[in-house]
N, C-alpha and C positions, 0 to 999 in steps of 0.2 A: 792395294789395301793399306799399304803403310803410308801409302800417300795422303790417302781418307781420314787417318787416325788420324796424325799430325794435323790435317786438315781440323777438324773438330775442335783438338786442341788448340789450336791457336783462333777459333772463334768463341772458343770456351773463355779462355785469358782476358779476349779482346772485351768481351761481356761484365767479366768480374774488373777491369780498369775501365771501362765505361761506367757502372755501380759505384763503385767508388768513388770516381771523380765527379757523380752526381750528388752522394754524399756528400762530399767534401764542400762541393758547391754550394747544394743546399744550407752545410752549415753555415757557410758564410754570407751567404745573401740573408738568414736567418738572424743573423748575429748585426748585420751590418739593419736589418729592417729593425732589431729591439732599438738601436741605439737612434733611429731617425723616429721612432715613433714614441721611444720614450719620454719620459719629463727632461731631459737632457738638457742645461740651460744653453741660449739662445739668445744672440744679440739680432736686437730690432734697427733698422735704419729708415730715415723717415724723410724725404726731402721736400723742399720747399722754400718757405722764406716769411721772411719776417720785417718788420719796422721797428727801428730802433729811437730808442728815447732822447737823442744827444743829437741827430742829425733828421729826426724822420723821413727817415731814405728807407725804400725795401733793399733787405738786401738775401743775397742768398746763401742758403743753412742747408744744413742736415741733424737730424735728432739720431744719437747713438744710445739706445735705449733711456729716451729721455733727455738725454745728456746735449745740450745743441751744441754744434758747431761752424761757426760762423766760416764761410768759404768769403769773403769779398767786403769791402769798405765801401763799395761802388753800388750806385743803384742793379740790380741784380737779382734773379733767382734760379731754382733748382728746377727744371724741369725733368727730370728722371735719375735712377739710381741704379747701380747696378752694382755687387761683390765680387768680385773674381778671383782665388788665390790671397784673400788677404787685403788686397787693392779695393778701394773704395775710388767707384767712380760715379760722378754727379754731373749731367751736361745739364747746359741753362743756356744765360746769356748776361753779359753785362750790357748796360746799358750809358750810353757819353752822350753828352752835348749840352741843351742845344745846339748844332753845327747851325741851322739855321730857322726860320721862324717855325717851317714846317714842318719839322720832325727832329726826331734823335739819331745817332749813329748807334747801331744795335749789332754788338761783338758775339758772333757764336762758338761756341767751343762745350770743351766740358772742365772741369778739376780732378787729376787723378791724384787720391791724397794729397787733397787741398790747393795742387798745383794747379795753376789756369793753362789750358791749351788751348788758343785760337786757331777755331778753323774759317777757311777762306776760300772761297769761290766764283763767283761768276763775275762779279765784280765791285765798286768800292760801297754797289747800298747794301740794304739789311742781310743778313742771316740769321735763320734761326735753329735751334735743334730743339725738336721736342723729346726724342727720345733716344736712350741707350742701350745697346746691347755688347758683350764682349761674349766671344767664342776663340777660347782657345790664347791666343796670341793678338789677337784681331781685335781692333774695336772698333764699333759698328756706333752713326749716329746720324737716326734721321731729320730727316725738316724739310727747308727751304733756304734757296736763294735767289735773292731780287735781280730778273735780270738788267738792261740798260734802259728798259720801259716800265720799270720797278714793277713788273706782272711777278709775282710768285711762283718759282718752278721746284718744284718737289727733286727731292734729290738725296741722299746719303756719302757720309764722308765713310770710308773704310781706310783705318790708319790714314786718316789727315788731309785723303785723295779724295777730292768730290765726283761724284757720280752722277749724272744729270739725270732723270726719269723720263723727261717728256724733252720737247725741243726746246732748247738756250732761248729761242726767239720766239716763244708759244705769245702770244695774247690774251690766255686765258685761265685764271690763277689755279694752281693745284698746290698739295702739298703733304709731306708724308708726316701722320702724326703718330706710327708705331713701328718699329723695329724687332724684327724676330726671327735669329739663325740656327736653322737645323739641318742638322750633317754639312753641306754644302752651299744650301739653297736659300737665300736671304729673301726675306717675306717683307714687303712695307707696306702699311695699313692708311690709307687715306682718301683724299679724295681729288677729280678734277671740275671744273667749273665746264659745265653743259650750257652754253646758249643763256649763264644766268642761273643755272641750277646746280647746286652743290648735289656731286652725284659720288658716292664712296665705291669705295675696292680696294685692291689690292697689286701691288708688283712683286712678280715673281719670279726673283730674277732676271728684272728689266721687265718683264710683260707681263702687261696691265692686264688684269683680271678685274670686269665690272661685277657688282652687286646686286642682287632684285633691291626693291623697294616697294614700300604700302600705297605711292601715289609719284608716280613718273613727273611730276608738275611741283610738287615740295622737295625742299631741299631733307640729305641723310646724310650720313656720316659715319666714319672707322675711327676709333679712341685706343683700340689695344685689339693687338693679336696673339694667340700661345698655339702653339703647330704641338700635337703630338702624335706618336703612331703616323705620321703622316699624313693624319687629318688637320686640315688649317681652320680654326677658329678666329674671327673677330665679333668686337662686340663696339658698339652704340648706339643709334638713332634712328629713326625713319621716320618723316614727319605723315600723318593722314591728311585725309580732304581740310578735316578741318584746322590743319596746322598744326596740331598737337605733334610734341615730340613724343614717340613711342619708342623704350626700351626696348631691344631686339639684339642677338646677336647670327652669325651667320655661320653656318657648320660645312665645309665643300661647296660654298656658293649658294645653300639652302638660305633663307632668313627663316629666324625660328625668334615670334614675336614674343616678350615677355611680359606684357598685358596685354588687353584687347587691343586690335588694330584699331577696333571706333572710335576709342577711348576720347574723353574728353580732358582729360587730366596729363600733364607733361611726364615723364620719366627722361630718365636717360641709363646707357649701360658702359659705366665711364672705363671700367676695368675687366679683366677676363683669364680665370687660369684656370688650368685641365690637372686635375689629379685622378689618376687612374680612369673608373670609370663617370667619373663626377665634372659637369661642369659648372663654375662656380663665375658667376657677373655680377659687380659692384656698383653701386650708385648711387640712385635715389628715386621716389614717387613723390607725387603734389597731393597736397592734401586739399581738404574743402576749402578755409583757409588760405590757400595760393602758397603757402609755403612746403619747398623741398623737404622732405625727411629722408635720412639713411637710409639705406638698404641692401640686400645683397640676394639675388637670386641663386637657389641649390639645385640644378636639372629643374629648373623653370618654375621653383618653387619660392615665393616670395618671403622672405623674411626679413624683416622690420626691425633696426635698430632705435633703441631707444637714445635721443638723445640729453641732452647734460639740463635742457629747460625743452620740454614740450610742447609748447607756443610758437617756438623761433625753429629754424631753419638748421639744418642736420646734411651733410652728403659725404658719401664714400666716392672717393679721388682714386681707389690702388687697393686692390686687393690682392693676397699671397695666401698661398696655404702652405702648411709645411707640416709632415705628420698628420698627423688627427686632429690640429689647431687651425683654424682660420682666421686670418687677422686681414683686418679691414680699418688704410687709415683715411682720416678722414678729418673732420670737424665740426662743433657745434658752435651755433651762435650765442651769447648768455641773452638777460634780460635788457644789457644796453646796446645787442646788436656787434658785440666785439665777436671776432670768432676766437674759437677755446680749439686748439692744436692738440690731436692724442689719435687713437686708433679704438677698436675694438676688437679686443678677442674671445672668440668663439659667443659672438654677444654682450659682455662689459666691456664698457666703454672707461679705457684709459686714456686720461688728462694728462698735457703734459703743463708747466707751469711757465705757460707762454703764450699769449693773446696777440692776433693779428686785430688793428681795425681797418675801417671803409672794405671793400667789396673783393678785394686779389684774392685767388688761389692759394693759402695759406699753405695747402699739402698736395703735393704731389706724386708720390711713390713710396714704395714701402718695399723691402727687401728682409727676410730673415734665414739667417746661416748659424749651422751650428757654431758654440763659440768654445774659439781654441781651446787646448788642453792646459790646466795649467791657469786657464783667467776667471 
C-alpha cells in the first residue's frame, strides 16, 4: 500500500515538473515569437552586381540595406547570399582573360566578409557556383565544373572539397543550380541534359531524384529549393507543347503548376520559401505586350508586383520571408530600359540608388536577419 502511495506521488510531481516546464516553455517560445514577428529592425542583404562608371566592368556587390558593397575590381558577380553568425557569405565567380580567342577563364568560389575563396575542381576549365548554403560550421556551394571535354558536371563543394554528382566523364551537361541543408541531408536542385532535353530534379544526398514535367519533349528546370518538415520543395519551369515556359513548383515530386499548363504566355518560378503553412514562389508573368512583370505566388495565389514604370519589364530574382514581411528582390527597368536595383516588401517596391544597364541579372538573392543588439 505504501508502495502505491509513493507511487502516485511521484507521478503526481512528475506531472506538476512536466506543467511547468511546458509553461516555461511556452513562455519562451512566446517571447522569442514577439521578438521575430515584431517590427524589430532588420538588415536586408541583396546580392548581385553592378557596372561601373570608370572601367565599365560588371563587377560583383552586395546591398546592406541599401548600402552597396563592392566585393571585386574584376569582371565578377554575386551569385547567392547567405548570413550565418554574423558572416556574410556571397559566392559568384570572377571572371580573367581573354586566355584565348574562345573564351574566358572563369574562377569560382565564394567571399566570406569580402574575402575571395577559390574553389577548384576537376580541372583547369570553367567553374561555376550558383548557389550557397552554410549549415552549422559547413559551407555548402553548388554549381558545376568543366570536365577535360568542357561537358558540364554538376557537383557541390563542402568546405573547399568538390563532390562530383554524376560521372567526371559524363557527355552530357548537367548542373546544380540550388543548395539546400537539412538536419543532415544535402538537397541539390538542377538539372541533367536527356538525349538534348533539359530535364530538372534533384540530388539527394548523391541520388538523383527526376521530376514530372508538362511535356517529356520541352526542356524544365529547378531555380531553388527550401526542404521543411521534411517535405522538399523546388520551384521553376516546365515548358508545354507550345514552348511556353510555365511557372510551377514541385512539393515530394508532385509538380503543382502556377498557371495554366496551356498557357500561352511565359512565367517562370525563380525563387521558393516555406513559412509555416504557406508557400510563397517568386518571379514573373508576361504580359500582352511580351514583357515580364514581377510577381510572387501565395499557396498558388498570384500576386502582382507593381513595378517603378509600367510599360517596361519588372522580375523577382529571390524571395525571403521573415515574420509577417515578405520581401521579394528584384528589379525594374525605367523608361530608358536601365534596370532600377531594390526589392519589394510586402508589396512596395524599394529602390535602391543604383542602375545596372544592357541585359545581366542585376539581383540575385536576398537574405534578411534580425539586426544586432546595439546597431
Amino acid at each position: 500500500m505504501k508502495q502505491f502511495i509513493f507511487y502516485k506521488q511521484k507521478v503526481f510531481f512528475y506531472l506538476i515538473a512536466v506543467f511547468l516546464l511546458l509553461i516555461i516553455s511556452c513562455m519562451g517560445s512566446s517571447k522569442s515569437d514577439d521578438i521575430y514577428l515584431s517590427n524589430a529592425p532588420v538588415d536586408i542583404y541583396i546580392g548581385g552586381s553592378f557596372y561601373t562608371n570608370s572601367s565599365n566592368r560588371r563587377v560583383a556587390v552586395y546591398y546592406k540595406n541599401g548600402e552597396v558593397v563592392p566585393l571585386s575590381t574584376k569582371y565578377s558577380y554575386v551569385s547567392s547570399i547567405a548570413i550565418s553568425g554574423g558572416d556574410v557569405y556571397a559566392s559568384g565567380s570572377i571572371i580573367f582573360g581573354p586566355l584565348t580567342q574562345d573564351g574566358y577563364d572563369i574562377s569560382a568560389g565564394y567571399w566570406k566578409n569580402g574575402k575571395w575563396v577559390k574553389l577548384s575542381a576537376l580541372s583547369k576549365y570553367d567553374s561555376v557556383v550558383h548557389s550557397i548554403f552554410v549549415s552549422g560550421n559547413d559551407v555548402y556551394a553548388g554549381g558545376y565544373s568543366k570536365n577535360r571535354l568542357e561537358v558540364m558536371i554538376a557537383g557541390y563543394w563542402k568546405n573547399q572539397k568538390w563532390v562530383s554528382l554524376v560521372p567526371v566523364n559524363s557527355k552530357y551537361n548537367s548542373e546544380v543550380r540550388t543548395i539546400f541543408v537539412f538536419d543532415d541531408d544535402v538537397y541539390a536542385g538542377g538539372y541533367k541534359d536527356n538525349a538534348g532535353v533539359i530535364m530538372p530534379g534533384y540530388w539527394k544526398n548523391g541520388e538523383w531524384a527526376a521530376l514530372p514535367v508538362f511535356s517529356e519533349k520541352k526542356h524544365a528546370g529547378v531555380h531553388s529549393m527550401f526542404v521543411f518538415e521534411n517535405n522538399a520543395y523546388a520551384s521553376g519551369y516546365s515548358r508545354n507543347n507550345l514552348g511556353a515556359a510555365i511557372a510551377c513548383y514541385w512539393k515530394n515530386g508532385e509538380i503543382i503548376p502556377l498557371l495554366p499548363p496551356d498557357s500561352k504566355y511565359r512565367s517562370n518560378g525563380a525563387s521558393i520559401f516555406v513559412s509555416g503553412k504557406d508557400v510563397y514562389v517568386g518571379g514573373y508573368t508576361e504580359n500582352d505586350s511580351g514583357n515580364v512583370m514581377a510577381c510572387y505566388w501565395k499557396n498558388g495565389k498570384l500576386i502582382k508586383l507593381t513595378p517603378a514604370d509600367n510599360t517596361r519589364s519588372s522580375e523577382v530574382t529571390s524571395i525571403f520571408v521573415f515574420g509577417k514581411d515578405v520581401y521579394a528582390a528584384g528589379y525594374c527597368r525605367d523608361s530608358s530600359w536601365e534596370s532600377v536595383v531594390g526589392y519589394w516588401k510586402n508589396g512596395k517596391w524599394i529602390g535602391f540608388n543604383a542602375k545596372r544597364k544592357n541585359w545581366d541579372m542585376p539581383v540575385t538573392s536576398i537574405a534578411v536577419v534580425p539586426r544586432p543588439a546595439g546597431q
